[in-house]
C-alpha positions in Angstrom: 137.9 133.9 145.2 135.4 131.3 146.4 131.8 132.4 148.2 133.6 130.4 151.4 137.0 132.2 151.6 135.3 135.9 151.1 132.7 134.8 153.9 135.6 133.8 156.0 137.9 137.1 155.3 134.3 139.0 155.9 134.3 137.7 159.3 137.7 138.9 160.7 136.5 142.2 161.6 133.5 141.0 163.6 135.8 138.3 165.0 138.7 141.2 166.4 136.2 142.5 168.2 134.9 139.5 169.9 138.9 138.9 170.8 139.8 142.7 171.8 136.7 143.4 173.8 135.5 140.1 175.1 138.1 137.3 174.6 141.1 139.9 176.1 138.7 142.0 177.6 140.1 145.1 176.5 138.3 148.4 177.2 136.7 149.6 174.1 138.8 152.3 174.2 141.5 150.7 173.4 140.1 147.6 171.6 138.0 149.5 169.0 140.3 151.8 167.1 142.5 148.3 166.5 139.2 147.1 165.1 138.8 150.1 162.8 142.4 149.4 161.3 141.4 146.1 160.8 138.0 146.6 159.1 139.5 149.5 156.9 142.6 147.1 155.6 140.3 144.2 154.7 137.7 146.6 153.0 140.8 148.4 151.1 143.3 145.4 150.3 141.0 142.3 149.4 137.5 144.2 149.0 139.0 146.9 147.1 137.1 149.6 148.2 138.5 153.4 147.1 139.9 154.9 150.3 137.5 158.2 149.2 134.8 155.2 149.9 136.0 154.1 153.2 137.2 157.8 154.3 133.5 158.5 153.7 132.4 155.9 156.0 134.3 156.7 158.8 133.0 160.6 158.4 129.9 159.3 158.7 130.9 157.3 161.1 132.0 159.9 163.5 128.8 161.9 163.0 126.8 159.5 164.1 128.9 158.4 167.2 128.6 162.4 167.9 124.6 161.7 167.7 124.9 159.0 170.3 126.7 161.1 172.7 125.0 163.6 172.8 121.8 160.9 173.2 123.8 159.7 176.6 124.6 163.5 177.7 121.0 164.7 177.2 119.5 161.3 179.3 122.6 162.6 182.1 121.5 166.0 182.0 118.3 165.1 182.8 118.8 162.9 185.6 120.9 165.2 186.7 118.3 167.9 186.6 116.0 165.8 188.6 118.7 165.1 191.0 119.5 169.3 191.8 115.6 169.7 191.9 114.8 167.3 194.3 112.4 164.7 192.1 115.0 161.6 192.5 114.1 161.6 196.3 110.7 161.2 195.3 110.9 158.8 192.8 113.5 156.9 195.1 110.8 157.0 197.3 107.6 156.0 195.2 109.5 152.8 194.1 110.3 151.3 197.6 106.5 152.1 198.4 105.7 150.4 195.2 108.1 147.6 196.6 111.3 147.1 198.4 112.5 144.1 196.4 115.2 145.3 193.6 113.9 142.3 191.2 110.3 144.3 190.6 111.4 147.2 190.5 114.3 145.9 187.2 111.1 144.4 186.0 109.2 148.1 186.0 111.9 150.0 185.6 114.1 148.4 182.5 111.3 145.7 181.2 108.3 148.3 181.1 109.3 151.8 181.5 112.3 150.7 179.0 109.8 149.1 176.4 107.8 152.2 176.7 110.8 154.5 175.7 112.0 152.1 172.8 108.6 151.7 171.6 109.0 155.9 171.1 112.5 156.4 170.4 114.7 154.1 169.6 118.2 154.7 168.9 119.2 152.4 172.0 117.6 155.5 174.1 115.8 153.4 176.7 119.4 151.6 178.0 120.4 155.1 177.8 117.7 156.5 180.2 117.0 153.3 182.6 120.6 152.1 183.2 121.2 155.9 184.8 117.8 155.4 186.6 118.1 152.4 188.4 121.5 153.6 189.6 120.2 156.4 191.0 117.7 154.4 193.0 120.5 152.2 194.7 121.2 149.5 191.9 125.4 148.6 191.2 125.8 150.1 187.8 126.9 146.9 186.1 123.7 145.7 187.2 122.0 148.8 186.0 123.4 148.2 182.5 122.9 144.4 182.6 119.4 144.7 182.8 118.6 148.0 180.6 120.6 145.8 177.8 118.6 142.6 178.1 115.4 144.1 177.7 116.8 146.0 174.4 115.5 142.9 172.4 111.4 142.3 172.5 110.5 145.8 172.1 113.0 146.7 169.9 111.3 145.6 166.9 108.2 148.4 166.8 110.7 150.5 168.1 110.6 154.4 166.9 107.3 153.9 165.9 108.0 150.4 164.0 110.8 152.1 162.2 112.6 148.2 161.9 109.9 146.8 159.8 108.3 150.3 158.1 112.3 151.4 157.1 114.7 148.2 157.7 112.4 145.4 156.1 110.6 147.4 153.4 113.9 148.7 152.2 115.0 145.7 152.0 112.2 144.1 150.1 111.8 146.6 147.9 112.8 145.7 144.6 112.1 141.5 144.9 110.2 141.0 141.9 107.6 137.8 143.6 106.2 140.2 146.3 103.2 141.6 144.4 101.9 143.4 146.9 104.4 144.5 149.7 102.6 146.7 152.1 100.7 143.7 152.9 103.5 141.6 153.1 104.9 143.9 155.6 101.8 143.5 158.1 102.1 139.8 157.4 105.4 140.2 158.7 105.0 142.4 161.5 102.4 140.1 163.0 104.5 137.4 162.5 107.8 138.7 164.0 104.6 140.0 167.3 103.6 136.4 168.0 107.5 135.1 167.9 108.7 138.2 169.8 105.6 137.4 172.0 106.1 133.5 172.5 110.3 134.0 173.5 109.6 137.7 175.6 106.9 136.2 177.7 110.3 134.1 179.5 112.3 137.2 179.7 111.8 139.3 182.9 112.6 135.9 184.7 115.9 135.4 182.7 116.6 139.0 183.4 116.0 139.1 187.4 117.9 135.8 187.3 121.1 137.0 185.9 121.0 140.1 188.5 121.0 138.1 191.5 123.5 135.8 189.6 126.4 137.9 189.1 125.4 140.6 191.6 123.4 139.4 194.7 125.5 138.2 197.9 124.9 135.1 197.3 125.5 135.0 193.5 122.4 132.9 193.0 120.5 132.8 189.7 117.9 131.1 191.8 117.0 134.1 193.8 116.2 135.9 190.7 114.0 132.8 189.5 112.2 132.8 192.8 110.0 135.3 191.4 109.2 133.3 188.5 105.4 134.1 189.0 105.5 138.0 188.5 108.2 137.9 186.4 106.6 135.7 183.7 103.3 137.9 184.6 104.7 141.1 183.7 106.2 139.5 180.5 102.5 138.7 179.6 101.4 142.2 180.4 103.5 143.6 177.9 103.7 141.1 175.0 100.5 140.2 175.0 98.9 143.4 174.0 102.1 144.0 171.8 101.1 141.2 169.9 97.9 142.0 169.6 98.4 145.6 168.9 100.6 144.3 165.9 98.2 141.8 164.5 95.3 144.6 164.5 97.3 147.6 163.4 100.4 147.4 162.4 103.9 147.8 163.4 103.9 151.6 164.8 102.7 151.4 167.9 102.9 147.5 169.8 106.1 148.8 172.0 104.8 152.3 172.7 101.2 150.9 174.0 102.3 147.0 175.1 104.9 149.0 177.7 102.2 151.7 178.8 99.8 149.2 178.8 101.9 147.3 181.0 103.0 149.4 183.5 99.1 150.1 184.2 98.9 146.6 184.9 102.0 145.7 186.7 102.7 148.6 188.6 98.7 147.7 190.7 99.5 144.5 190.9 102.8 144.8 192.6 101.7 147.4 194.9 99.3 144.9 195.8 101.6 141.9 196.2 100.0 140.1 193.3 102.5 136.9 192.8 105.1 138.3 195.0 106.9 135.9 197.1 106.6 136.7 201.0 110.7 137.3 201.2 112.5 140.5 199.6 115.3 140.0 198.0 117.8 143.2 198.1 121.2 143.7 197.3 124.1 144.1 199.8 125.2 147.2 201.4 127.4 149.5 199.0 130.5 149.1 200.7 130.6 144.8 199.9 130.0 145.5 196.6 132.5 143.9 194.1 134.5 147.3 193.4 133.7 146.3 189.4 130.5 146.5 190.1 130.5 150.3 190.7 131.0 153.2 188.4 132.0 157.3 188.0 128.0 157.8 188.2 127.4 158.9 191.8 123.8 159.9 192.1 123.5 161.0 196.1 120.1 162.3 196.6 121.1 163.2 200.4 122.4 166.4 199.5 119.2 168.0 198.6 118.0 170.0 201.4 115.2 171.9 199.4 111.0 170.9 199.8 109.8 167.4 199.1 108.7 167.2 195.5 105.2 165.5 194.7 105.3 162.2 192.7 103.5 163.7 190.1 106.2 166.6 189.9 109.0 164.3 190.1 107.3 162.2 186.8 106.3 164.8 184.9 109.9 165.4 183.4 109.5 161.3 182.1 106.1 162.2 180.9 107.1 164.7 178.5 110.0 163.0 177.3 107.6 160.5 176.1 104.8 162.5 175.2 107.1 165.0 173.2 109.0 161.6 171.7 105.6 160.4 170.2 104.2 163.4 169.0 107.9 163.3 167.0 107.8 160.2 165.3 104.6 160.7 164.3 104.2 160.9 160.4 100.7 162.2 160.2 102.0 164.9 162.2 103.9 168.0 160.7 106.5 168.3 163.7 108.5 164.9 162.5 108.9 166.7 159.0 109.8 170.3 160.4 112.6 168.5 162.6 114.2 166.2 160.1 114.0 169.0 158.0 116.2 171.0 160.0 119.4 169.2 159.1 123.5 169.8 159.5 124.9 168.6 156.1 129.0 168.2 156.8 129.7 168.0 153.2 128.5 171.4 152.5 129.9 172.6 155.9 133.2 171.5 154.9 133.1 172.6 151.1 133.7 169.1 150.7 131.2 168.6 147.7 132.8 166.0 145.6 135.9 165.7 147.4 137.2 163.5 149.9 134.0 162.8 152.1 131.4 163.0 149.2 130.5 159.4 148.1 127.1 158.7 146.2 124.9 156.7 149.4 127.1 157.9 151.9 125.6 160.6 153.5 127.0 162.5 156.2 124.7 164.7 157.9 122.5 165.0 160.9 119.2 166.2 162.0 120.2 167.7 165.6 116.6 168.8 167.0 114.9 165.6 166.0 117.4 163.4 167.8 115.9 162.3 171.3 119.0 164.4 172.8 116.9 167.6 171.8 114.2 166.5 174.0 116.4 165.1 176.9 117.6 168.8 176.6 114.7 170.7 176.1 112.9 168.6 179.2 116.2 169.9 181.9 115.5 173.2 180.7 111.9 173.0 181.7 112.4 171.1 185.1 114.7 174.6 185.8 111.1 176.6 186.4 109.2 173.3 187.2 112.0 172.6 190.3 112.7 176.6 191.0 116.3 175.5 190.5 119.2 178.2 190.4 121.6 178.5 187.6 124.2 177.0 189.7 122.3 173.7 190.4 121.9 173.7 186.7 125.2 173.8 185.9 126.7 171.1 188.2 124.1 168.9 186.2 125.6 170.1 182.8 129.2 169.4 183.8 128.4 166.1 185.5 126.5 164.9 182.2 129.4 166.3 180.0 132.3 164.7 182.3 130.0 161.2 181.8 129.8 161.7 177.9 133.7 162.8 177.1 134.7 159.3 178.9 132.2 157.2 176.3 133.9 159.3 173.3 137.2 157.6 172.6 135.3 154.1 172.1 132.2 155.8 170.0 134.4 158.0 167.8 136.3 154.6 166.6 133.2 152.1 167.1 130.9 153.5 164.7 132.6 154.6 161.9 134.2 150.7 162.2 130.9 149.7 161.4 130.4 152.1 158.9 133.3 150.9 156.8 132.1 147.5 157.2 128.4 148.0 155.9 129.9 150.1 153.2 132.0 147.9 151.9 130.1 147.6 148.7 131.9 148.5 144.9 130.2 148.1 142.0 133.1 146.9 140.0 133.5 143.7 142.2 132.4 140.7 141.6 131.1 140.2 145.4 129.0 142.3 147.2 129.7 144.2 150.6 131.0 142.3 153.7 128.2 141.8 155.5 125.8 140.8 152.7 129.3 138.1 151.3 129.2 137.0 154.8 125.6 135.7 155.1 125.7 134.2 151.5 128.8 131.9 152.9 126.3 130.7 155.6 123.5 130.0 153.5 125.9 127.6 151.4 127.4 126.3 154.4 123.4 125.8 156.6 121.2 125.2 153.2 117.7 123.8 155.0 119.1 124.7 158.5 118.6 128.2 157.2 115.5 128.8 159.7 117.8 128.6 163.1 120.3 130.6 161.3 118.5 133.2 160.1 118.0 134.9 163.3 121.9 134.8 164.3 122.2 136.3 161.0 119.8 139.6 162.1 121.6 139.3 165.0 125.2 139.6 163.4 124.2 142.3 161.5 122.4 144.2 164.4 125.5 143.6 166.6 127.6 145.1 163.7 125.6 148.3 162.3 124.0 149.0 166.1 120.9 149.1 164.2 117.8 146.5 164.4 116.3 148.7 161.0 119.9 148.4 159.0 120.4 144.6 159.7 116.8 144.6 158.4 117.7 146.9 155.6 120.9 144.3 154.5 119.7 141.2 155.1 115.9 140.9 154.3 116.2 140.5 151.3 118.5 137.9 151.1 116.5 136.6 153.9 113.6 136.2 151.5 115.7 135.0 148.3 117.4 132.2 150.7 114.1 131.0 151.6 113.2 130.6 148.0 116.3 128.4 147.4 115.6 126.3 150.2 112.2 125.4 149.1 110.1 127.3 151.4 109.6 130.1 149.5 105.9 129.7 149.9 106.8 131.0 154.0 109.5 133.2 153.2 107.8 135.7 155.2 108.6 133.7 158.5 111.9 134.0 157.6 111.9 137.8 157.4 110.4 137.6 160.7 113.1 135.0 162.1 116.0 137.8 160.6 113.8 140.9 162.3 113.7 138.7 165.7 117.7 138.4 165.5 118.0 141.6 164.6 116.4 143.0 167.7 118.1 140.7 170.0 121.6 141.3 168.6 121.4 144.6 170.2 121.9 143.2 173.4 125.4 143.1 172.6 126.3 145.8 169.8 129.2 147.8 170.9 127.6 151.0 170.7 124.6 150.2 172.2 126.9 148.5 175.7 129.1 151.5 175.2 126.4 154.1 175.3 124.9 152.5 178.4 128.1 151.6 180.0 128.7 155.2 180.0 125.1 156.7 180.8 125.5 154.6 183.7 129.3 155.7 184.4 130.9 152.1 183.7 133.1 152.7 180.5 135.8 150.3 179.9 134.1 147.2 180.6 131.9 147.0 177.8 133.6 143.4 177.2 132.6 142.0 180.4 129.0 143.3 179.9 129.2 141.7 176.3 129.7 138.2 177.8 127.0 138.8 179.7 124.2 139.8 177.8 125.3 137.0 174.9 123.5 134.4 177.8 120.4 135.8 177.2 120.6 136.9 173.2 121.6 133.3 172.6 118.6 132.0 174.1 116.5 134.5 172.1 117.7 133.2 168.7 117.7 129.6 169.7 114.0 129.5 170.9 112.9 131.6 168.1 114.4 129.8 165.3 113.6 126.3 166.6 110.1 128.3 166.5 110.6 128.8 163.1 112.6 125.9 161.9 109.4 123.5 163.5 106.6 125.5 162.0 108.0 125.2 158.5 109.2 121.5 158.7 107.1 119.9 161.6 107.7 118.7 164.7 110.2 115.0 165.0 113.6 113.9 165.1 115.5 117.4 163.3 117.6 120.0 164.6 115.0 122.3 165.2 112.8 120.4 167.3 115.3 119.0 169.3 117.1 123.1 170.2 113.4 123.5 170.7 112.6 121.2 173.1 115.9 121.6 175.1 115.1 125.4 175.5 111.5 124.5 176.8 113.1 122.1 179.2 115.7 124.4 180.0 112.8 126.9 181.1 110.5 124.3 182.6 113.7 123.4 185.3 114.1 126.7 185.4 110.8 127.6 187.0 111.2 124.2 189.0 114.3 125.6 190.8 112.7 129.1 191.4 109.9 127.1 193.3 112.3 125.4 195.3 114.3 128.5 196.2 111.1 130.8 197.0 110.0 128.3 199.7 113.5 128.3 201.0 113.8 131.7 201.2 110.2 132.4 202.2 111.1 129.6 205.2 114.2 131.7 205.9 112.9 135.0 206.8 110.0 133.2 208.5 112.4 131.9 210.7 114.6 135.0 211.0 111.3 137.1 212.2 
């Protein structure tokens, strides 16, 4: 069977979920355990995988979909919690003082405060925490997941204390005979992937605001978003820049955790302050015009709390030590990270399944539960319970509430995952072809040959929208990232190519099923994970464009090629972009001059 035809059969599984969820617009619920039959009859019939093999997968599979819910129940619970104790008033409260207009605070909420959170956890946490968040403060929840999705691309990278680059590309590098020296290669890398990340991020808090007021301001206007082109673009500087250079100087661990905190220190004055704020605020309509779509099962009413006002450092504190407690976590030179992974739930053993059914060599199916960021989500509620004076009672409406949010994500996740876990495991040694993934890119580096450069990114990005995972696509495809390079005569660069797969990889989880499913359901929207998905490919697309026409110019020069010409449309794109949100800030500056 020819390289083509396997790439092509690869692709049907990844192409019946873009039909199910987005083309149909089926509810994952529905369009993902269709998917799984699909992706478990290619891998048995024409990969020939055992079904032991695949049965494994989807074990593992459903363990790790249980991980992710309870990652959504613990960032419920504790909204929750702040909800029966009083804090949401507060923090409600600090962000209109901080300002009225609903495009700063996405910026500080989901752009910062989300990069923050990635930079310390990962595991598509900070959608999980900030779509909830901004609901609660009066945003649509479609809107609240928009935006909490969009921002899960520049920080992702150094997320979980640079767990893409120190697990996904080293373990996928590991082993290629021409890198002599590979620790260095992966700083190399990690700088490089910084100043690409930095370069295409800069543009994304205004691409971000502009899509909320596009599909859900009254006006649907993309312009009203770009009208605050000045702070957003400032705010994208306040974070990369630092992120970048954090990266450069040392290393991939901490550029999220410190280019968000870093950020918000900056961003959060300046707003106060006005600093590049336009004169008119831009809000969105009163609940009861909103698009009923727009709306979810989340109700977050902070008018029923009748107990004392909370302080706004009271009302933080819970946040605080979510991140605080998340750092000190993930730390390696710290003995807590080793003590809680060491704590693990094997299910093999559990079940007395050791070489039996669910027992395949690689596959592993087990979990550490108190190292998850669930544990802390958890541990944090149970401490607001004192901090708040709460009664038991208030306590438990937050526990059903989060666990009622959770059950309705768990039909998708317990089909979604262990899909993707078949497909990534596709691999048997007795084939002649490797797994699906892996047969899938080799098909388009025969197919793209020098293009390789703007493909390689929508490569990371396929396999980051595939595994969930920023650090697996890494782990699958940097490698052949590296050996393509070589074939295509820049070998001498192949490092920028790594980079180019690690930028894809980040931005694909914009749309990976989990990750919009996880969200959809933090924020109480499940069942339109599609629509959210068609969405948020707007804004991956431009990632992968601008950063591979980066890449594609910096290895072959700037003139008449594909590269410079995507490259140039996208700056052009960006340059009328900012030309229109001048235009509409002085018309809506004029406006509500005239209407006071």
């Amino acid at each position: 069977m020819g390289t083509g035809l396997l790439a092509i059969i690869a692709l049907v599984p990844i192409l019946s979920v873009l039909l199910f969820l987005v083309i149909l617009r089926w509810p994952a619920s529905r369009a993902m355990p269709l998917s799984f039959l699909i992706t478990a009859a290619v891998a048995l019939f024409v990969w020939n995988v055992p079904m032991t093999q695949v049965l494994a997968a989807s074990f593992r599979g459903i363990v790790m979909a249980i991980d992710i819910l309870l990652i959504v129940f613990g960032a419920i619970l504790l909204l929750n919690t702040l909800k029966e104790g009083g804090a949401l008033n507060t923090i409600k409260q600090g962000f209109t003082d901080v300002s009225p207009d609903r495009r700063v605070q996405a910026i500080i909420i989901a752009w910062l405060f989300g990069s923050f959170i990635e930079g310390a956890s990962g595991f598509g946490t900070p959608a999980a925490i900030a779509a909830p968040l901004l609901v609660a403060i009066g945003f649509p929840a479609m809107g609240a997941v928009l935006v909490a999705l969009i921002i899960q691309s520049t920080p992702v990278t150094f997320g979980a204390i640079g767990t893409p680059i120190i697990v996904g590309v080293n373990g996928g590098l590991g082993g290629i005979e021409s890198i002599t020296d590979l620790p260095a290669t992966l700083l190399q890398i990690a700088g490089q992937v910084s100043i690409l990340h930095m370069i295409v991020g800069i543009f994304l808090p205004m691409i971000m605001v502009g899509m909320l007021t596009k599909y859900y301001g009254k006006n649907k206007s993309f312009a009203e978003g770009l009208a605050i082109w000045k702070f957003a673009i400032f705010a994208g500087l306040a974070f990369t820049v630092p992120y970048a250079i954090i990266a450069n100087l040392l290393g991939p661990e901490f550029p999220s955790l410190f280019g968000g905190l870093i950020g918000l220190a900056i961003v959060v004055p300046a707003a106060k302050a006005g600093f590049l704020l336009p004169k008119h605020t831009w809000a969105f309509e009163k609940e009861e015009n909103w698009d009923p779509e727009w709306s979810g099962s989340l109700k977050v009413d902070t008018s029923e709390f009748k107990g004392p006002k909370v302080s706004m450092i009271k009302s933080w504190f819970p946040y605080i030590l979510v991140g605080m407690f998340l750092v000190l976590t993930r730390l390696d030179f710290l003995p807590i990270k080793s003590f809680l992974q060491g704590i693990k739930i094997d299910y093999v053993k559990v079940f007395g399944n050791e070489g039996g059914l669910f027992n395949v060599p690689g596959i592993a199916a087990a979990t550490s539960p108190f190292y998850l960021p669930a544990a802390i989500f958890i541990l944090v509620s149970l401490i607001c319970i004192g901090l708040y004076g709460m009664k038991g009672s208030s306590y438990g409406k937050a526990v059903n509430g989060a666990f009622k949010t959770t059950l309705s994500a768990a039909p998708a996740l317990l089909f979604a995952v262990p899909m993707v876990q078949v497909f990534i495991n596709s691999n048997v040694i007795t084939n002649e072809f490797r797994a699906m993934p892996f047969q899938l890119a080799v098909g388009a580096a025969e197919l793209f040959g020098a293009q390789w450069p703007i493909i390689s990114p929508i490569i990371g990005a396929l396999g980051a929208f595939v595994a969930g995972s920023n650090t697996i696509s890494n782990m699958m495809f940097a490698g052949f990232q590296y050996n393509t390079a070589e074939l295509i005569g820049v070998g001498g660069s192949a490092t920028i190519i790594v980079a180019l797969q690690a930028i894809g990889g980040a931005a694909g989880n914009m749309i990976c099923v989990h990750n919009v499913v996880a969200a959809s359901a933090a924020a109480g929207v499940v069942g339109r994970e599609g629509s959210m998905i068609r969405k948020t490919i707007i804004p991956m697309t431009y990632y992968v464009l601008f950063a591979g026409s980066i890449g594609y110019v910096y290895l072959y020069g700037f003139g008449f090629n594909l590269g410079s010409i995507i490259l140039v449309a996208v700056v052009a794109g960006l340059v009328y972009a900012i030309i229109i949100g001048i235009k509409k800030n002085k018309e809506m500056d004029e406006q509500q001059k005239n209407a006071a």
